[in-house]
N, C-alpha and C positions, 0 to 999 in steps of 0.2 A: 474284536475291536477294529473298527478302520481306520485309515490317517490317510494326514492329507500331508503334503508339498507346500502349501499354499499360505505357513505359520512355522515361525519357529518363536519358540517363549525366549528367551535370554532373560539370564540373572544376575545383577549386578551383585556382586556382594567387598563388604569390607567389613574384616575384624567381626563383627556380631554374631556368633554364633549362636541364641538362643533361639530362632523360630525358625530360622534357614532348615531343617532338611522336611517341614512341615509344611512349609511354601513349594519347596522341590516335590514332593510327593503330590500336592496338586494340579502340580503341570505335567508330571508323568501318569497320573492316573484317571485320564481324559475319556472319555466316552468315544471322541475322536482325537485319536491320538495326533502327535507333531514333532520335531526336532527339538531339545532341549538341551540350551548352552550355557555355561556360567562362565562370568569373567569377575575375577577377584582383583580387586584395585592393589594388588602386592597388600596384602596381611601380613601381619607376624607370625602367623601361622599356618598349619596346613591341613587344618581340620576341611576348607571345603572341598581338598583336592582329596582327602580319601574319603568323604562322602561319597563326591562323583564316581571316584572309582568302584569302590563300592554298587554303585547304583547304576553305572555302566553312561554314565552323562560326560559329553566331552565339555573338560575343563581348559580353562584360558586364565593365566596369571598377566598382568602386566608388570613389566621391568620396575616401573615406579610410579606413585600415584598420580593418578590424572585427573582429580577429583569426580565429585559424582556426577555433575553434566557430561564429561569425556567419558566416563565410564558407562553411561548410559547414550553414548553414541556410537559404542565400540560392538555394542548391542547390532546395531543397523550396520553394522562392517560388517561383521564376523557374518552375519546372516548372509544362507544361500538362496532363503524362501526369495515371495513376493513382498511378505508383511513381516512383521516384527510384533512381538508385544517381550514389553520389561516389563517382566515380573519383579516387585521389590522383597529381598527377602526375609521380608515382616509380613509379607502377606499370604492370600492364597485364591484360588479359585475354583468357583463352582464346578463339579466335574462334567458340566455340561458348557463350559465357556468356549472351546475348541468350536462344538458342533455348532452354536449359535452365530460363530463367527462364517463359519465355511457357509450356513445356510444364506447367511445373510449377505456373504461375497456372490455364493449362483446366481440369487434371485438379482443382484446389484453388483455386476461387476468394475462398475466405475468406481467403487467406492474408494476412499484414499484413508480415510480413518474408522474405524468400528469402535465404538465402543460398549459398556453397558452400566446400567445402573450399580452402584456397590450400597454397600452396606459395613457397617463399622463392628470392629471384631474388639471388644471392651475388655477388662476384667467384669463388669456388670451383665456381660453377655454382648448378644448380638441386638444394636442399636440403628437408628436412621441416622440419617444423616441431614443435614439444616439446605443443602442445594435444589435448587430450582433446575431439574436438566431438561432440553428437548429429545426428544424419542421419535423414532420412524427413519426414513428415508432421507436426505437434504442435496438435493443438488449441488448447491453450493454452502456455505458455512453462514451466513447471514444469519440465521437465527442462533448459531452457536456466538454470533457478536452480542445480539442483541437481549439475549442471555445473561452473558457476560456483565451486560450495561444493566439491566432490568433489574436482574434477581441474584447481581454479585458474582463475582468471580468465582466458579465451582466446578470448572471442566475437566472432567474425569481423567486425564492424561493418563493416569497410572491404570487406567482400566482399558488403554483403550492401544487395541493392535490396526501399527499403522506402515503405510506402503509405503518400501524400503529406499525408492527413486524419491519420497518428498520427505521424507522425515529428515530432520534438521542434523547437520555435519557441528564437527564440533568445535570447528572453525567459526562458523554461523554467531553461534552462541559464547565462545571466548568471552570472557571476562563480565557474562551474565553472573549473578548472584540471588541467591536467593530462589524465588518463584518461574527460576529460567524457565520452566516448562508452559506455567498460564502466558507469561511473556510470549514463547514460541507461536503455541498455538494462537493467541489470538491476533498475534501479526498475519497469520496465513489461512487463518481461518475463511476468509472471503474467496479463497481464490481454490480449494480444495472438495470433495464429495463427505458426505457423513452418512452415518445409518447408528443409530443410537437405538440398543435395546433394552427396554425396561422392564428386564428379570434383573434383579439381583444376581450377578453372577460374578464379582468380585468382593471377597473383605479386605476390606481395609484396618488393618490393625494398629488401635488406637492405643499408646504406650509411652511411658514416659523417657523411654532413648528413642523416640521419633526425631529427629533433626529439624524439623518445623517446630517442634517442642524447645529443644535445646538453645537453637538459632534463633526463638521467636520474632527477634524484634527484627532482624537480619530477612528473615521472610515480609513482615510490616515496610519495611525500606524501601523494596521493590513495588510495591503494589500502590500506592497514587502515581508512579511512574506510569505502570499498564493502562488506568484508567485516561489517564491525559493526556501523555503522549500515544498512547496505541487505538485503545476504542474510543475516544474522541474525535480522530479522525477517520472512524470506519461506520461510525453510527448513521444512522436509513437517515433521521430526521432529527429537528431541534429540542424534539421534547426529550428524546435519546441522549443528545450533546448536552445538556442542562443537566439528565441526570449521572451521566459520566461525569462532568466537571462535582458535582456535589460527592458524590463516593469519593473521587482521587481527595476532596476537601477534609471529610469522614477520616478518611486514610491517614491523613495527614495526621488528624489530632489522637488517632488511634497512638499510631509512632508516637507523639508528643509522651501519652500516656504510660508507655515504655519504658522508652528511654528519659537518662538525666542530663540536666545539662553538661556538662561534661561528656557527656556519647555525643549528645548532639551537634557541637563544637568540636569532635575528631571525625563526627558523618561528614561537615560540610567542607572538611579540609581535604580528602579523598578525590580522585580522580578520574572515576567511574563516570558515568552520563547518571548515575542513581543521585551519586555524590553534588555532581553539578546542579541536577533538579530539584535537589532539596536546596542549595545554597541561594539558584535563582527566585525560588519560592519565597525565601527567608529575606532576600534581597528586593524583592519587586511588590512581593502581596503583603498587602500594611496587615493587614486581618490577621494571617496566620503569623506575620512576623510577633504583632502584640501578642498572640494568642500563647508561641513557643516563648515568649520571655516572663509568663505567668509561673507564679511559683508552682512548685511540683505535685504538693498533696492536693491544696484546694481545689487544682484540675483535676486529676485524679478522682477525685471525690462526686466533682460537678460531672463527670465523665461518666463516671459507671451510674451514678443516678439516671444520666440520661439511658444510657443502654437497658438500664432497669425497668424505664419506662417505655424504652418502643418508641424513642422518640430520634435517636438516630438513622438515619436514609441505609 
């Protein structure tokens, strides 16, 4: 087996020990091989520190939790490569993700992000996934915007190994929530290299202690923030800007559908820029103001019929 210098995987972990050392065994048993680090956000326990040892993987505890965006920037510290990929340890990867990546740097060594297509690791098995991604080479990130705007928010973060000078400090990102990552990338997406490859060569493990799961509505929160304030003003053209303002609207009534009033009256009391954006929403847009003061089920009800139908943007 060869290895390159040119990747180290990092693994963020905390507390969950049911699919972490099946995730670890994917990034050690590479076709081309790489450095392999984990940083445990302080657990109660010391299950992944005799893994590593174990398996000869150098382990990093931190003193106290930093949650999981700091923990996933500690990734791009700790790293001596060029690139980085967080591996999440619910997941895993193709034993060919290494080599795709290294090929893909030769032929492209400008690139700033690689990523590649995944695929969804089920109890039902192995499933697609509903994202619209671009594939190939991108000079610049433009069509990762326009992506974004077009076919929804779907950009592979967690698949995708990125160079160690532009990935985001965790300073940067302080006091993001939720979807900080779609947030990160597509603030920078314009100004960075891509190379997107469409093999399959990340699962993504779908489960019901996923934190997107758990959090759901807390993920919902951030996301007409992305659309409005982020790809709004990054979009090519007006047909783009129309249908950015429509999704963040989407979004909106998504959240409504969530949350009760009561969340939604301790959302706008918060001090976030999420917090503030909903409150100005609720304060300025007569539409969606009428729309959140709508009792709960009837929306609810008129909501999923519409998704049922295909009739939501």
């Amino acid at each position: 087996m060869s290895f390159t210098d040119l990747l180290t995987i990092a693994m963020p972990v905390y507390e969950r020990k049911e699919f972490f050392e099946k995730a670890l065994d994917s990034a050690l048993n590479q076709t081309v091989r790489c450095k392999v680090i984990v940083m445990d956000n302080c657990s109660s326990h010391d299950f992944f520190e005799k893994v590593c040892k174990q398996k000869g993987v150098t382990y990093y505890r931190n003193e106290k939790n930093i949650g999981m965006a700091g923990n996933f920037s500690k990734g791009y510290q700790l790293s001596q490569t060029e690139y980085t990929l967080n591996l999440q340890d619910d997941d895993r990867l193709a034993p060919n993700y290494v080599e795709a990546f290294v090929d893909a740097v030769t032929k492209h060594p400008d690139i700033d992000i690689f990523y590649s297509d995944f695929v969804r690791d089920t109890p039902k098995g192995e499933l697609p996934h509903k994202h619209t991604l671009p594939f190939g080479y991108m000079k610049s990130g433009e069509k990762v915007i326009e992506y974004g705007i077009k076919y929804k928010l779907g950009f592979p973060y967690v698949a995708s190994s990125i160079r160690n000078t532009k990935a985001f400090k965790y300073e940067e990102i302080a006091g993001n929530i939720g979807s900080y990552d779609w947030e990160w990338i597509y603030s920078v997406a314009d100004k960075y290299s891509f190379y997107g490859d469409s093999r399959r060569l990340y699962y993504f493990r779908d489960h019901d202690m996923q934190d997107t799961k758990v959090n759901s509505m807390i993920y919902r929160f951030t996301l007409p923030y992305i659309y409005d304030k982020i790809l709004l003003g990054k979009a090519a053209n007006k047909k783009l800007q129309k249908r950015a303002q429509k999704n963040a609207f989407w979004e909106l009534m998504h959240l409504k559908s969530l949350a009760s009033k009561k969340e939604i009256e301790e959302l706008i009391k918060g001090g976030t820029k999420y917090h503030i954006y909903l409150k100005e929403k609720l304060d300025d847009d007569h539409l969606v103001k009428t729309i959140f003061a709508a009792p709960q089920k009837p929306f609810n009800l008129a909501f999923k019929s519409l998704l049922k139908l295909g009739l939501i943007a």
